[in-house]
N, C-alpha and C positions, 0 to 999 in steps of 0.2 A: 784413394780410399777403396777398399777391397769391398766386392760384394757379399756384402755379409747378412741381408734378409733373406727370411727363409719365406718361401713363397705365398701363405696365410696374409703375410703383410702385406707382399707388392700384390696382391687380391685387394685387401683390405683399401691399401693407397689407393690403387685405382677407380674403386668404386668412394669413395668420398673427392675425389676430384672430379667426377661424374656429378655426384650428388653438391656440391657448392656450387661448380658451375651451372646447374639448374635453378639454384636456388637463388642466385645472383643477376641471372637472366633473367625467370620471371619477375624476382619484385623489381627490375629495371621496367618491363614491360607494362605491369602492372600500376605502376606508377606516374609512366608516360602515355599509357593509353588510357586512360582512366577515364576522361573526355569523347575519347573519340572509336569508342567499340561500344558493342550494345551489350546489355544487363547480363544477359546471357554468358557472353564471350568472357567477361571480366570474372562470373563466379567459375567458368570454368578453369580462365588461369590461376582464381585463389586456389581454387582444390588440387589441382596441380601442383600449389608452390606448398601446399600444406602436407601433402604426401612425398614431395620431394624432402620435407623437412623430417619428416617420418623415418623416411630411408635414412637420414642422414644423422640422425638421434640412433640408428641401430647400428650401424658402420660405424662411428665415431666409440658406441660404447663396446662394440665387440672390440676395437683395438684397442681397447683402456685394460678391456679382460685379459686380449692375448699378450698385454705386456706382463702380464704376472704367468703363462704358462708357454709362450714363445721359444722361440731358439733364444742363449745368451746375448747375443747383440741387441735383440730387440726387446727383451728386458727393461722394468723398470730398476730392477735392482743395477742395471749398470749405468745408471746415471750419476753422475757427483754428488756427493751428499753433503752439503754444505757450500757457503758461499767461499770459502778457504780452499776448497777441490775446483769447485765451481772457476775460481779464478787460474790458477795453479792449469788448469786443462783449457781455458778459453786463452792465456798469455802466446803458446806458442800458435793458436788457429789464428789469432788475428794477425800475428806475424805471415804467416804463409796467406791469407786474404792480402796482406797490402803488399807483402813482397815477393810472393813467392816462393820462398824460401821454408823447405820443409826441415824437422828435427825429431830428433829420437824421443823428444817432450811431449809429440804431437798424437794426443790421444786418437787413436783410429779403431773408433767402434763402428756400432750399425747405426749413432745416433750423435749429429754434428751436435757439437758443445755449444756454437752460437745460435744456432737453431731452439736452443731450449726455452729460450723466454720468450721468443715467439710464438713456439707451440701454447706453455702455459698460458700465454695470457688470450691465446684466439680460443684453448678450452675454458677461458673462465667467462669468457664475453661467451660463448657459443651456449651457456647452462643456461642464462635467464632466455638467452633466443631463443632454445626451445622450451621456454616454460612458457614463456608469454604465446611463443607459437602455435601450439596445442589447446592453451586457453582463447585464442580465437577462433576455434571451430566450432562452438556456437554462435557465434556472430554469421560464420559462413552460413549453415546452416539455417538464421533466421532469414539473409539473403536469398537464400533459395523457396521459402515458402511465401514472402511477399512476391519472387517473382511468377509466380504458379499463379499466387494470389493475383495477379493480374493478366495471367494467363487463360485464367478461367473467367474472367472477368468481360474478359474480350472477346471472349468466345460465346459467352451467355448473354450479349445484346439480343433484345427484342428482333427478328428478320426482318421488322416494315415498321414501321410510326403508327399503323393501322393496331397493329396488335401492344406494341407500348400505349397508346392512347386507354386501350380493353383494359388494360393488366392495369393498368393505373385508376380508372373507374370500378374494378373489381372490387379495390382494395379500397375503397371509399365506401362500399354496400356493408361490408365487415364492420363500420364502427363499435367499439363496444360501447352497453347501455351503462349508464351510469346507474349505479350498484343501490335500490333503492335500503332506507334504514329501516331497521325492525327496531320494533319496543320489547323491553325486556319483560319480567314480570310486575314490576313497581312503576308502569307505566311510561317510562322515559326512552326516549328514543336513543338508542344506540350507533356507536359510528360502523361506517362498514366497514368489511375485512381491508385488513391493508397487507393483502400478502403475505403475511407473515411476520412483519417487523414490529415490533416488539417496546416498550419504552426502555433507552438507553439504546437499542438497538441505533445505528451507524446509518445515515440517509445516503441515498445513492450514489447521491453528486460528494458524499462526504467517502464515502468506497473508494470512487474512482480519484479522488485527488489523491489518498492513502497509495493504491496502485499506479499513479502516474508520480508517484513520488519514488518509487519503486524502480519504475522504469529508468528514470534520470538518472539515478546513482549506477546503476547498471550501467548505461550508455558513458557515463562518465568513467567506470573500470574499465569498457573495452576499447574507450578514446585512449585513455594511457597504457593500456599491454601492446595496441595499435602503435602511438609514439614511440615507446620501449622497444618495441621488436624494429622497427622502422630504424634504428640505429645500426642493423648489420647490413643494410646498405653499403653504408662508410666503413666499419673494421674488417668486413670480408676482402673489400677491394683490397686494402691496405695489406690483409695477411697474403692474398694470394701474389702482389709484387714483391713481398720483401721475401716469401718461399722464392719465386723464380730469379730474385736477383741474386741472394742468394747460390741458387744452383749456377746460376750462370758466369759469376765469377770464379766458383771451382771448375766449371767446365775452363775457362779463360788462363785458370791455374795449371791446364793440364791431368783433372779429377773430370771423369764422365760421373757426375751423380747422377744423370736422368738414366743410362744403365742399371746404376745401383738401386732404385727405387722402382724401378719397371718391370 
């Protein structure tokens, strides 16, 4: 196979084999350390794997763009159009994979014919990866203000049990009085303010169950964009051996693709 990418690409190649393999690494990490590193270390690796995913949402779409203004080979236009081409150009590559055996049938662009369903189907798994991806960086983000949240926390203990004891008797001198009742004008004693609330008005404990019902549904969407995204674990592995087996048995054919691609 001749080299026939124009340099935009093997750019573009190289920085998404950058960007997977980061991304594959941390949620390995991330996954297996999860136990045994502190709060800390673990939001640092999500933000890490969430900005690696970033880069690799913009690499991924810039070469979806440079297939429509590229050099000819790397073109989308010179794909097969149909399952009737589609076969017609994959009959003689699988011939030259299992035997060796090259022919003048053997389409020789800048884009292997068996390569193509592999590509499509790691861009059709790799769109909700990064939608679900993106949608958990509020999640990261509320991680990082519970751990603050007890950073400050930690740091704002009383210095001696002397002065906790004070702070605590302080706040016992504060009591408020209970709210005596006034009579209106027709003699009758009135209830006291109650804050503001109103009849019909929502009671507090009736607020917070509204709000904690709130929450649940929430924790339950980012439990499942969580499990959703947790599945490129397994087809990232999968795409990145069956690219290098792939290249390795045209290297084995006597074809240097990793030249070609580099």
């Amino acid at each position: 196979m001749e080299n026939k990418w124009d340099r935009p690409t093997k750019v573009l190649h190289l920085l998404m084999i950058v960007c997977f393999f980061s991304l594959l690494i941390s949620a390995v990490l991330i996954k297996t350390l999860e136990k045994s590193v502190s709060e800390q270390t673990m939001l640092q690796m999500g933000y890490f794997h969430f900005y690696a995913g970033v880069a690799a949402i913009i690499v991924v779409s810039l070469r979806v763009l440079w297939g429509f203004f590229g050099a000819e080979p790397v073109r989308w236009s010179n794909l097969p159009a149909g399952a009737k081409n589609f076969w017609k150009w994959a009959r003689p590559e699988i011939e030259f994979v299992l035997t060796g055996k090259d022919s003048t049938d053997r389409k020789n662009t800048g884009h292997n014919i068996l390569a193509i369903p592999v590509y499509l189907t790691a861009l059709a798994l790799f769109i909700p990866q990064a939608l679900t991806g993106v949608s958990l960086l509020d999640h990261l983000r509320e991680e990082a203000k519970e751990i603050a949240i007890k950073d400050s926390a930690r740091h704002s203990r009383p210095a001696s049990l002397k002065e906790g004891i004070v702070f605590v008797h302080s706040g016992k001198k504060h009591k408020k009085k209970a709210e005596p009742r006034e009579e209106n004008e027709s003699g009758h004693e009135e209830a006291p303010v109650t804050g503001g609330l109103t009849e019909g008005s929502p009671l507090p404990g009736q607020a917070s169950a509204v709000s904690g019902h709130d929450g649940d549904e929430k924790e339950e969407e980012e439990s499942l964009a969580k499990e959703l995204h947790e599945i490129g674990i397994v087809w990232l592995p999968i795409f990145i051996v069956a690219h290098l087996s792939g290249m390795i048995i045209h290297r084995f054919r006597g074809e240097n693709v990793f030249k070609t691609m580099i």
